[in-house]
N, C-alpha and C positions, 0 to 999 in steps of 0.2 A: 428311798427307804427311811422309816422311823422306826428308833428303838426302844423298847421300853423295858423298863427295869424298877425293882426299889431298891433304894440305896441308902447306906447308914450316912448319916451327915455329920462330916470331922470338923470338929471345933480347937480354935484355937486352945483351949483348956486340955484337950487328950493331951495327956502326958507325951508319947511316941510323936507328937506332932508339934508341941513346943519349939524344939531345937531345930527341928527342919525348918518352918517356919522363920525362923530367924538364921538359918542358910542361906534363907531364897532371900532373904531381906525385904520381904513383904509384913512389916507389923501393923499394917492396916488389915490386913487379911482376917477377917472373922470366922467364918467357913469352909470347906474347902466343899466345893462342886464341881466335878468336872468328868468327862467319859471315862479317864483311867480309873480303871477299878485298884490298881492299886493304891491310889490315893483316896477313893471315895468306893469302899466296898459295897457288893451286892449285900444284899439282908439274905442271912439265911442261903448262904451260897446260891443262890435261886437264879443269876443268872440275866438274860433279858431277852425278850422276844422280839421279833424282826416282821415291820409291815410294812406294807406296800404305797399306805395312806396315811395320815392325818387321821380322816373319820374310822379308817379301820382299827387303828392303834387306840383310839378313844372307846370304839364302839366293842370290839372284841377282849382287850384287856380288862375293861370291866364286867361285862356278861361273865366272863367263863373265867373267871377268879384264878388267872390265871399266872397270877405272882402274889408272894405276901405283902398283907395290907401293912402300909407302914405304921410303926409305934409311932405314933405323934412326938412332936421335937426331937427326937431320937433316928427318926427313917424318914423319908420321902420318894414320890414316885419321879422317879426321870424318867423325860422323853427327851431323845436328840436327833439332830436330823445334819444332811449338810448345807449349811445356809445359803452356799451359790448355785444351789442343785433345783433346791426344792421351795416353794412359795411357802415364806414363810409367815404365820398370821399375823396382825400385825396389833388386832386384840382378838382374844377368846375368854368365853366365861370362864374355861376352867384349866387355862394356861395361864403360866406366870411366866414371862422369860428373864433367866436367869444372867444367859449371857453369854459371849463366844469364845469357844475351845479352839487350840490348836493339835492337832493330833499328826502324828504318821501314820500306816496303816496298821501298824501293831495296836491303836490307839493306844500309845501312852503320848501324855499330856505333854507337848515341849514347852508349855508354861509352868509346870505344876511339877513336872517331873523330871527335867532335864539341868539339872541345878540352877543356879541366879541368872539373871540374865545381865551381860553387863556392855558396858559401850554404846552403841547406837539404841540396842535392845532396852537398856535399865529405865529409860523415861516410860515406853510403854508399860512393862513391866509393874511400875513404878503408877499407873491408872486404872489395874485392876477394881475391881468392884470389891464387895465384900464379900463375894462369893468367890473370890480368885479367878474370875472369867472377864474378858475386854467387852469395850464395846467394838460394832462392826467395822468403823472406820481402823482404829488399832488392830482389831485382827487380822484385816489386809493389809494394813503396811506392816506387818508383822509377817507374815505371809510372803511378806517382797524381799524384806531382810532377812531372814534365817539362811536361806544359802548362800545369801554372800558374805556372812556372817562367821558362820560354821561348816563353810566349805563343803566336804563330803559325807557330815555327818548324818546319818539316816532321818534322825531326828526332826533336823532343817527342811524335810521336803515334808508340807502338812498341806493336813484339807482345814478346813473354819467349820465349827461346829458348832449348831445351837442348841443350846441347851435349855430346856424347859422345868418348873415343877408342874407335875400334873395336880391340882386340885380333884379331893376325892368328892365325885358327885353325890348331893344328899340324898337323891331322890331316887339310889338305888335299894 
């Protein structure tokens, strides 16, 4: 499955996002990108639609204008998928990859949203990107630690998410 949505893109500058940001003790952190929509909302409550492909998600969300076009530097389109699921591309003309999530099934981010990460956790943590997402190798040993980490926490049991911006095609 891929999902598609737009999303408002949180900067370190939002006021509500300052303090948090310096909880997690990430001040490399420039953006925050990631599947939790509490952290990174929909545009326009709008949501995100669910496909079964790659070329579907590309070929039907754009024909049938079927989410709001994002405000440039203000919104962006996300596509995510689950990275041990599903072949992931590894270039497309109009994919950018952003980078990987950890989520539970609720998706909320156990990166992003489950406060600091500290102990074994803080070095990963500590190589996010500037989008606040790992790269592959850290999201699996990230992946291997969380429950033994945080024991029974719901949180600790995740899937690896990749995260994409979708570039808006010109040539519609």
């Amino acid at each position: 499955m891929w999902y598609f949505s737009t999303r408002v893109i949180r900067g370190v500058g939002d006021p509500e996002w300052a303090g948090y940001i310096d909880f997690l003790g990430l001040p490399h952190l420039s953006e925050v990108r990631t599947i939790d929509s509490w952290c990174n909302l929909h545009a326009d409550d709008s949501g995100y639609w669910e496909f079964q492909s790659l070329e579907e998600a590309l070929g039907e969300a754009w024909r049938d204008e079927l989410l709001p076009l994002p405000v440039p530097g203000k919104q962006y389109y996300q596509l995510f998928t689950n990275a041990l699921t599903e072949q992931i591309p590894q270039a497309h003309p109009r994919l950018k990859l952003l980078g990987y999530d950890l989520s539970d099934e609720t998706w909320t981010s156990s990166l992003l949203n489950c406060g600091r990460w500290e102990g074994v956790l803080a070095p990963i943590a500590q190589r996010i990107n500037q989008y606040g997402l790992l790269n592959l190798d850290d999201a699996k040993s990230a992946q291997v630690l969380l429950p033994e980490v945080w024991d029974d926490n719901p949180h600790a049991f995740v899937k690896i998410w990749a995260l994409f911006e979708v570039l808006q095609d010109t040539n519609i």
